[in-house]
C-alpha positions as CSV (number, residue, x, y, z in Angstrom):
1,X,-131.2,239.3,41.4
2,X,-128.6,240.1,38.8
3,X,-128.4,243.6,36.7
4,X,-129.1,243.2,33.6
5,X,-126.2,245.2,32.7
6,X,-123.3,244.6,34.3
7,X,-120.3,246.4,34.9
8,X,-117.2,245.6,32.3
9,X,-113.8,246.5,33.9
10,X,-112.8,247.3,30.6
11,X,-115.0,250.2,30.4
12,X,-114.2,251.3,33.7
13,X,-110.7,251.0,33.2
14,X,-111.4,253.6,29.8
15,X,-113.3,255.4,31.8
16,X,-110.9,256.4,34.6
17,X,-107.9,256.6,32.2
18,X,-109.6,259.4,30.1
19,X,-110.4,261.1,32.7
20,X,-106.8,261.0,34.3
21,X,-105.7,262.5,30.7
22,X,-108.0,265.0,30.6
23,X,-107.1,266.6,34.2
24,X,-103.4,265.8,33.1
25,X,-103.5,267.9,29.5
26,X,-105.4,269.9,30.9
27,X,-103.4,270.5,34.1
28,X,-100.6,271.4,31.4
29,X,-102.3,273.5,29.5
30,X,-103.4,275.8,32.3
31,X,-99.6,275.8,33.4
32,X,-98.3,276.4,30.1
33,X,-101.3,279.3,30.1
34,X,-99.9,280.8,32.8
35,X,-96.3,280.6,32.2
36,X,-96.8,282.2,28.7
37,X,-98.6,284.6,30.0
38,X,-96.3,285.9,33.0
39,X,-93.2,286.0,30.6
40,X,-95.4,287.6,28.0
41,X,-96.0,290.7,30.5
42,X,-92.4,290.4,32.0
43,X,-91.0,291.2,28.4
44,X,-93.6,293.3,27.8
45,X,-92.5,295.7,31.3
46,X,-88.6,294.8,31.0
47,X,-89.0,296.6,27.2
48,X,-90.6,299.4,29.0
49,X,-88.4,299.9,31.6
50,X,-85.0,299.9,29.8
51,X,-87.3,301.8,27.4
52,X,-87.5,304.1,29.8
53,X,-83.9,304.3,31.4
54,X,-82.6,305.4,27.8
55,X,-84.7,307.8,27.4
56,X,-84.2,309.6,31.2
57,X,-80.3,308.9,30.0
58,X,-80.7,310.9,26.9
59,X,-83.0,313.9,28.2
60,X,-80.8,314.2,31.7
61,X,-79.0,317.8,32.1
62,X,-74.9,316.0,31.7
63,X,-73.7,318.8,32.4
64,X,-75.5,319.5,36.1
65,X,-75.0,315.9,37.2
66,X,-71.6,316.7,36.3
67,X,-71.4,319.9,38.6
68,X,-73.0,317.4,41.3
69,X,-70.5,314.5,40.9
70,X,-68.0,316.7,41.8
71,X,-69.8,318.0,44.8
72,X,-71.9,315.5,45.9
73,X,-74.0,317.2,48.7
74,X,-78.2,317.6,48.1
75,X,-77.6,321.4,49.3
76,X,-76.3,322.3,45.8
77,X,-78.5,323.5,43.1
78,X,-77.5,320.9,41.0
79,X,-78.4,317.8,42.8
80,X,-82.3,319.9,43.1
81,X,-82.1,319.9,39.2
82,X,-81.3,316.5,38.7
83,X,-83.8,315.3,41.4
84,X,-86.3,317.7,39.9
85,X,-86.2,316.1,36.2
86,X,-85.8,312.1,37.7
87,X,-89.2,312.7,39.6
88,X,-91.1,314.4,36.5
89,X,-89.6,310.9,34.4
90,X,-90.7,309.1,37.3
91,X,-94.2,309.9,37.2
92,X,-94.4,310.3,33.2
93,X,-93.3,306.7,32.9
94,X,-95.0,305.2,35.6
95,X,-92.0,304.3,37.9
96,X,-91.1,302.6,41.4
97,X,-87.6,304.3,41.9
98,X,-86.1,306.2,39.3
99,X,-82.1,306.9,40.1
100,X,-78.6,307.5,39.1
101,X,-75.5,305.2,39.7
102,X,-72.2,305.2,40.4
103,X,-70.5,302.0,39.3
104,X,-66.6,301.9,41.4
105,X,-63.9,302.0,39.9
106,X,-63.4,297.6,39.5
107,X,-66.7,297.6,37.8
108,X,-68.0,295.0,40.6
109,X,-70.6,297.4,42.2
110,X,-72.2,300.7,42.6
111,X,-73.6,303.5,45.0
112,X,-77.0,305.5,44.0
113,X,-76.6,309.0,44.3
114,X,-79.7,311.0,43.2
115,X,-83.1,308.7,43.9
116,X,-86.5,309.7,42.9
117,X,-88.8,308.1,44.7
118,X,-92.9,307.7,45.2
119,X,-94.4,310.2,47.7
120,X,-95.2,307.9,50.1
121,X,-91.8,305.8,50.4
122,X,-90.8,304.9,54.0
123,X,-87.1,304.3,52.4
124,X,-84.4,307.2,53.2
125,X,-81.9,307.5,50.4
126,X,-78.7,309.0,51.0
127,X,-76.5,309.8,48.6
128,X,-73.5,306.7,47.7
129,X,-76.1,304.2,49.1
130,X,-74.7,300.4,48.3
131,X,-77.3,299.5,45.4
132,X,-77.4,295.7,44.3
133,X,-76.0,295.9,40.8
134,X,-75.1,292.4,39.1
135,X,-71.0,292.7,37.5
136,X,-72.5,290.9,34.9
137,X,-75.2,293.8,33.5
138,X,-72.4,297.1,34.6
139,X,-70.2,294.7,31.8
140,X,-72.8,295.0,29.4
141,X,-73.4,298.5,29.8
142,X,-69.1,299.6,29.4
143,X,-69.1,296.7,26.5
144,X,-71.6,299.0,24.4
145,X,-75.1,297.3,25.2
146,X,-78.0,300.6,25.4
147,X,-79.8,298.7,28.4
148,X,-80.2,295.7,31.0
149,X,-82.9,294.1,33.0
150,X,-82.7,292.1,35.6
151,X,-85.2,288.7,36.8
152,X,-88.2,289.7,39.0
153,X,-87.2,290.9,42.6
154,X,-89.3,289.9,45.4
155,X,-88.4,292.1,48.4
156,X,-89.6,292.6,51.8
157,X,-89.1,296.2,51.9
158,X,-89.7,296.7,48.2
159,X,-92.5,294.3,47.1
160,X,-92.2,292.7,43.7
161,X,-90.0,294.6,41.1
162,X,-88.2,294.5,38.2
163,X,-84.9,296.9,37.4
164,X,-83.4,297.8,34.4
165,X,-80.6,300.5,33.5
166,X,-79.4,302.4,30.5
167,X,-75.8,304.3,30.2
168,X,-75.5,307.7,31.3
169,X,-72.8,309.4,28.8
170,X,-71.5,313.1,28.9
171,X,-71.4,315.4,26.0
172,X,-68.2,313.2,24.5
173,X,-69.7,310.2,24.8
174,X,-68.0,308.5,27.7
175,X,-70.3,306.5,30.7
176,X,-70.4,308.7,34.0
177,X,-73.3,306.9,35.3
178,X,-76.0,304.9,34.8
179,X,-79.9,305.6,34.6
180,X,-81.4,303.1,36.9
181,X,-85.3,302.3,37.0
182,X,-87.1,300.0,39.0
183,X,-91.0,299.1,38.0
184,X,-93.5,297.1,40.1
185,X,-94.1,294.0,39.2
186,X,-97.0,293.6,41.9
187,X,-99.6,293.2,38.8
188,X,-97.7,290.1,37.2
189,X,-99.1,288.1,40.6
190,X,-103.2,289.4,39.5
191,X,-102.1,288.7,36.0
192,X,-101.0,284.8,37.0
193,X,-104.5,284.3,39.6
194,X,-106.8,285.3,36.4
195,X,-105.0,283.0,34.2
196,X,-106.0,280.5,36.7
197,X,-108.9,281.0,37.9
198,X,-110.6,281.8,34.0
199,X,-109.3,278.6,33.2
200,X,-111.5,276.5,36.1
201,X,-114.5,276.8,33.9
202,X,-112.6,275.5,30.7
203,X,-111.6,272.9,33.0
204,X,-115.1,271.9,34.1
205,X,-116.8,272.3,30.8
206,X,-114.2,269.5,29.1
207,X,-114.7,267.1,32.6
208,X,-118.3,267.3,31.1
209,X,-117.7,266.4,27.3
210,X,-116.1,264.1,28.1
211,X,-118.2,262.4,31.0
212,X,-121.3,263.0,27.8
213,X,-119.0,261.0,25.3
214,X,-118.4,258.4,27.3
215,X,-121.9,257.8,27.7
216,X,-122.7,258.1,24.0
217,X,-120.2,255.9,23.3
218,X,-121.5,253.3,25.6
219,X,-125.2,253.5,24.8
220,X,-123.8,253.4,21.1
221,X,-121.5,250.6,21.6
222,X,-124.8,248.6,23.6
223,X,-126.9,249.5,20.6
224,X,-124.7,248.3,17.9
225,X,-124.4,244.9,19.6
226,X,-127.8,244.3,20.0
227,X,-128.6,245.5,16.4
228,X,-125.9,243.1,15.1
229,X,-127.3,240.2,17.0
230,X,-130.7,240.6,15.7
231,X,-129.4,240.9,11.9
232,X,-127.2,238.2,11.2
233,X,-128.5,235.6,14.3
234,X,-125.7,232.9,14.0
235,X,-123.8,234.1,11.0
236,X,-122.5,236.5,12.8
237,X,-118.9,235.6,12.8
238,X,-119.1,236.4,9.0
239,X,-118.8,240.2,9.6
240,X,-117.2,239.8,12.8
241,X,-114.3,242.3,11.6
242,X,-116.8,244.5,10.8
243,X,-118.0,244.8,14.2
244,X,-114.1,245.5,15.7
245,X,-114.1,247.8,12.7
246,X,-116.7,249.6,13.9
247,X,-115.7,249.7,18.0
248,X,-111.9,251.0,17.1
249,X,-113.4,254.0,14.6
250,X,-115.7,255.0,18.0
251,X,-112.9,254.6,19.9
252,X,-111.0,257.0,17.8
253,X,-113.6,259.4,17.4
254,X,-113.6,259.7,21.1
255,X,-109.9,260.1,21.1
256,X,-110.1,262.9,18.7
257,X,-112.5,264.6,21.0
258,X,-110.3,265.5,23.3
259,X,-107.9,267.1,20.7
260,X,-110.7,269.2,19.2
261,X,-111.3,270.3,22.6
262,X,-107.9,271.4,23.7
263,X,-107.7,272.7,20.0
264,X,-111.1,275.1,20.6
265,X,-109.6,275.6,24.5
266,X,-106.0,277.2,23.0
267,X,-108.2,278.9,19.8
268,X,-110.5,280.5,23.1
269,X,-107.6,281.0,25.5
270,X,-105.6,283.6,23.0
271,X,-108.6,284.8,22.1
272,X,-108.9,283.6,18.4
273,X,-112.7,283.6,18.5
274,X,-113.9,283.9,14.5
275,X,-111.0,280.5,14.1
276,X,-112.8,278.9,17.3
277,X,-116.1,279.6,15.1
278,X,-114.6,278.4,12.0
279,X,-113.4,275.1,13.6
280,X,-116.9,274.4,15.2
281,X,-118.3,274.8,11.9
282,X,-115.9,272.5,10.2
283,X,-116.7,270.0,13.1
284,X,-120.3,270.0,12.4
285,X,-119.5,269.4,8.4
286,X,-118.0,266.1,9.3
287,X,-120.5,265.3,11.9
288,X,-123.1,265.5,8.9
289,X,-120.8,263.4,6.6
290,X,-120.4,260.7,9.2
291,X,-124.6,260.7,9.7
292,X,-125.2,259.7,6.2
293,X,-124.3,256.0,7.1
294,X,-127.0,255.5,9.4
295,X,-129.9,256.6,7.1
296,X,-130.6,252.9,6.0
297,X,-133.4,250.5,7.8
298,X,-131.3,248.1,7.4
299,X,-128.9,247.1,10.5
300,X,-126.5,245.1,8.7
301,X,-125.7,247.3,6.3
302,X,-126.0,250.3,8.0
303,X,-123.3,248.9,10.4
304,X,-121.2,247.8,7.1
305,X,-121.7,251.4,5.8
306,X,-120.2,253.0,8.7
307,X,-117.3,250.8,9.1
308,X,-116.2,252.0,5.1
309,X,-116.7,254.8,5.5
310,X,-114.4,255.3,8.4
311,X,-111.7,253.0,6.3
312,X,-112.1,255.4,3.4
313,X,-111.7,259.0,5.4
314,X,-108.5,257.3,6.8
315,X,-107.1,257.1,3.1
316,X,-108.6,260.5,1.8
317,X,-111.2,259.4,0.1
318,X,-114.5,260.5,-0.7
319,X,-117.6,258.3,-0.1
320,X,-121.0,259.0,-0.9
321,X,-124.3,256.9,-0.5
322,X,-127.3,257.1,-1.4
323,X,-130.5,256.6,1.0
324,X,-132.6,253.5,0.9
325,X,-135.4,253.1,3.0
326,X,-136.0,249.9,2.5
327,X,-134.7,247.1,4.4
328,X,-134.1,244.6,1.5
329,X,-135.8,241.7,3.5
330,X,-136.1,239.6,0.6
331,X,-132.1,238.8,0.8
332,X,-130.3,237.0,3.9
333,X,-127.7,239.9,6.0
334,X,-125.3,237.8,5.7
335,X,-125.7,237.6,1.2
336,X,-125.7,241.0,1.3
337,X,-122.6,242.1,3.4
338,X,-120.6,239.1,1.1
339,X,-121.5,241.3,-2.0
340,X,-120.9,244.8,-1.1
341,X,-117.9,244.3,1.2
342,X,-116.2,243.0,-1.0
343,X,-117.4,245.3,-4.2
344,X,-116.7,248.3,-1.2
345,X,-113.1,247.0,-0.6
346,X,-112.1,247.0,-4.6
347,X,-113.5,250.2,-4.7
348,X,-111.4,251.7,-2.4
349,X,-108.2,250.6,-3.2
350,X,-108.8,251.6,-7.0
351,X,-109.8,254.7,-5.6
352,X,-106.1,255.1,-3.8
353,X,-104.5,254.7,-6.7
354,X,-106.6,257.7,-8.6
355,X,-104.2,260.3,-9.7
356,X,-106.8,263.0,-9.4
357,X,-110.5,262.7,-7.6
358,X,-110.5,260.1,-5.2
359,X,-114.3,258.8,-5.0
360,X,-116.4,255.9,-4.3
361,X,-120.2,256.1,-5.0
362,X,-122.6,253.7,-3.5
363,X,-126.1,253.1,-4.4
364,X,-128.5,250.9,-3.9
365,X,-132.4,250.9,-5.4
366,X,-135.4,248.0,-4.7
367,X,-138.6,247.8,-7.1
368,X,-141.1,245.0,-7.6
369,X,-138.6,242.6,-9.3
370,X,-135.3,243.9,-8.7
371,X,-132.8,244.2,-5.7
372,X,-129.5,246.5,-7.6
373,X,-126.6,247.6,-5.8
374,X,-124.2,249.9,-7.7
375,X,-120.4,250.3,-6.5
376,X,-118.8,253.1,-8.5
377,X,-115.2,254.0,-7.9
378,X,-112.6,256.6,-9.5
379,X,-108.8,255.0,-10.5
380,X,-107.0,252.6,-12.5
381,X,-109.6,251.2,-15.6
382,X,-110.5,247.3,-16.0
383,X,-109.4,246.8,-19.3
384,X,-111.5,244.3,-21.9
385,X,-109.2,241.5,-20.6
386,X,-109.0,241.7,-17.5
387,X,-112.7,241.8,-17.5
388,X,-112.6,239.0,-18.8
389,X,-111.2,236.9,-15.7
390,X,-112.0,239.0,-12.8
391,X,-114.5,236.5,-11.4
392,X,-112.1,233.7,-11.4
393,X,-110.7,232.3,-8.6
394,X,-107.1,233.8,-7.5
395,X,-107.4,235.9,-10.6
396,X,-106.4,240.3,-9.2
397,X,-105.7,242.7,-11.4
398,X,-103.4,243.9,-8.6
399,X,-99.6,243.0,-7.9
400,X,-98.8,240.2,-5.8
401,X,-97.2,242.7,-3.6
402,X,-100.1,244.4,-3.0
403,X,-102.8,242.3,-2.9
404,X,-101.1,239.9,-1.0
405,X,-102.0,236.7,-2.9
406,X,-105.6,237.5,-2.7
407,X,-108.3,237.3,-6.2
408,X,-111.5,236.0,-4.0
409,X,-113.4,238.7,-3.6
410,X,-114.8,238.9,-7.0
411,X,-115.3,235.2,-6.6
412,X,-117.4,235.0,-3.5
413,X,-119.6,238.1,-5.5
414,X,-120.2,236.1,-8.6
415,X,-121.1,232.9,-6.4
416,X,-123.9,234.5,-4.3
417,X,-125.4,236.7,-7.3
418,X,-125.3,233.1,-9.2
419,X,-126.8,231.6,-5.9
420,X,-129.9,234.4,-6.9
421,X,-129.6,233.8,-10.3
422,X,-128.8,237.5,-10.7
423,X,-126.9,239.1,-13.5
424,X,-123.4,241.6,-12.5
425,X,-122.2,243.8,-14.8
426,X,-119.0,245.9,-15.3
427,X,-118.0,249.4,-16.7
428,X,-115.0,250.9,-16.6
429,X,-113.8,254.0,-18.8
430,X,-112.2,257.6,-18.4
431,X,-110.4,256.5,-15.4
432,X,-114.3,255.6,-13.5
433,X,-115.2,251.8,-13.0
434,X,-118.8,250.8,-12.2
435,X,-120.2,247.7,-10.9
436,X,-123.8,247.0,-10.8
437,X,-125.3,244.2,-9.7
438,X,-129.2,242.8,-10.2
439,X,-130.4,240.1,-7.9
440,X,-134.2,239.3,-8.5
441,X,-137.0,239.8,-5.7
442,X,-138.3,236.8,-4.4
């Protein structure tokens, strides 16, 4: 026994590449998330910490680290004053190490001499320790620059840090030091596992849109062709286009899903929550625009309808209908997408050519004796001449460059409202042309 739906590669084949893009974007995103974020904070401390340093250079008694440079032994009164002031900095600002250096005398390296240091640090620091000082940031301190900081620093002994330095100048002016700081960095590491992990459930809850899309789109995509078959029966190759038309605008909307959602994921992520509102909102506007074309009983035009509609939002232009519950049963599908497609199409490329409003109004009205379809369009007028010829064959009021050597439309229109022995009529002043046509109820 068969299934009576069976399987389509294609939509397999959709199915597994969306799915590959959305773990790929969002993959990206999540890194992008995280590196933002870790070099947001690393800034954030590095301003700090040379922050920091300049400050401890400014407030530092010169003139007892002075007295200690020239007798550098921790028994002196003045290395206990200089410690004393390093450790109050050290705890006001939050500090690893706090410390002064000695750069030598080729500007290559340099020895720490006082070192303030936590409470509980296994580390001994004796005075004219070796300290790990880059040439390039003691040149940048002599050349006139009022503090450094170096990359992150992952030590065994030291854990994660980050260092930075300012000059230490006497009363003159001149460098006799520098202030050295190092900060931990340990929190950069919690900062980059949150980023992650908070981004799982984003993860998860766009797997799931887009898993529910899919499945609209194919229930939608099975309805449409069903509904089509039963409306036009073997004229269907007639609206044919219509029908691709139709698949390719679903097809986009599902595209544009996933940029609306990385769109509301980055508008979340920084924490823009009234803009991730706003953009729902707008969302929702166009979600009710788009639902006006389905309020019609009948399936060919409904189908037509939404296909236009699409065609004119890709050119910025506004179309509005208005509802008909009836299903106009007393014309053929096939009559009735001849007429309006083509009156729909004119419409819309007068409509482009409007200098201000761009509009298309349809509307469409059944009583005992009449069927009337109205197109009405904002642009270029019809003037009394042209009027005049519009329903002959190869006759446009457009350029041959842009209508391509067309002038049917019209044509085909005329012939099936003759076919009805209907009357058309035209109108067309202050820049808004109207076409209405009457086709009697049989």
């Amino acid at each position: 026994m068969t299934s009576p739906h069976p399987k389509n590669p294609r939509v397999l084949i959709i199915m597994l590449v969306s799915s590959i893009l959305v773990l790929i974007l969002t993959c990206v995103s999540i890194a992008i998330s995280y590196f933002n974020t870790i070099q947001s904070v690393r800034l954030s401390i590095a301003n700090q910490s040379m922050k920091a340093a300049s400050v401890v250079a400014d407030s530092l008694d010169v003139d007892a680290y002075q007295e200690f440079l020239r007798n550098p032994v921790k028994e002196t009164a003045a290395y206990k004053r200089i410690e004393q002031q390093l450790n109050q900095a050290r705890e006001q600002f939050g500090l690893l190490y706090l410390y002064t250096i000695q750069v030598s005398e080729d500007r290559q390296s340099g020895r720490t001499m006082i070192v303030a240091r936590p409470p509980n640090a296994k580390q001994n620091f004796d005075i004219g320790n070796p300290i790990v000082l880059s040439p390039e940031h003691i040149e940048m301190i002599y050349k006139g620059s009022s503090a450094y900081y170096s990359d992150i620093i992952r030590d065994p002994d030291y854990g994660v840090y980050m260092s930075a330095g300012a000059p230490l100048r006497d009363r003159e002016g001149k460098i006799i030091g520098i202030i050295g700081v190092d900060t931990d960095l340990a929190i950069i590491e919690d900062i980059g596992n949150d980023v992650v992990r908070s981004s799982v459930p984003v993860f998860a809850i766009q797997g799931l849109f887009v898993v529910v899309l899919i499945f609209l789109v194919l229930c939608m995509e099975r309805w449409y062709q069903r509904a089509i078959k039963a409306a036009v029966g073997e004229t269907e190759e007639t609206y044919q286009d219509e029908l691709r038309s139709v698949i390719c605008s679903m097809r986009s909307i599902r595209h544009d899903f996933v940029n609306h959602m990385q769109v509301l994921y980055g508008l979340i992520e920084c924490g823009y929550y009234p803009k991730a509102r706003d953009y729902v909102q707008s969302l929702l506007k166009e979600t009710k625009l788009l639902d006006l074309t389905v309020r019609f009983a009948n399936p060919a035009l409904m189908v037509l309808l939404h296909t236009k509609w699409e065609q004119a939002k890709s050119k910025q232009i506004v179309m509005q209908f208005e509802e008909c519950s009836d299903p106009i049963d007393s014309i053929p599908s096939i009559d009735l997408i001849k007429i309006l497609s083509n009156l729909i199409d004119n419409a819309i490329e007068a409509a482009e050519l409007a200098d201000g409003e761009k509009r298309v109004s349809i509307y469409f009205c059944c009583d005992e004796e009449h069927v009337i379809f109205r197109v009405e369009n904002t642009g270029p007028e019809i003037t009394p001449e042209q009027r005049a010829r519009i329903f002959e064959n190869g006759y446009t009021t457009k350029t041959e460059r842009k209508c391509g050597g067309r002038g049917t439309g019209l044509t085909i229109v005329d012939s099936v409202v003759h076919k009805y022995k209907g009357k058309i009529e035209v109108w067309s002043e202050r820049g808004i042309t109207r076409f209405t046509v009457r086709l009697p109820v049989k």
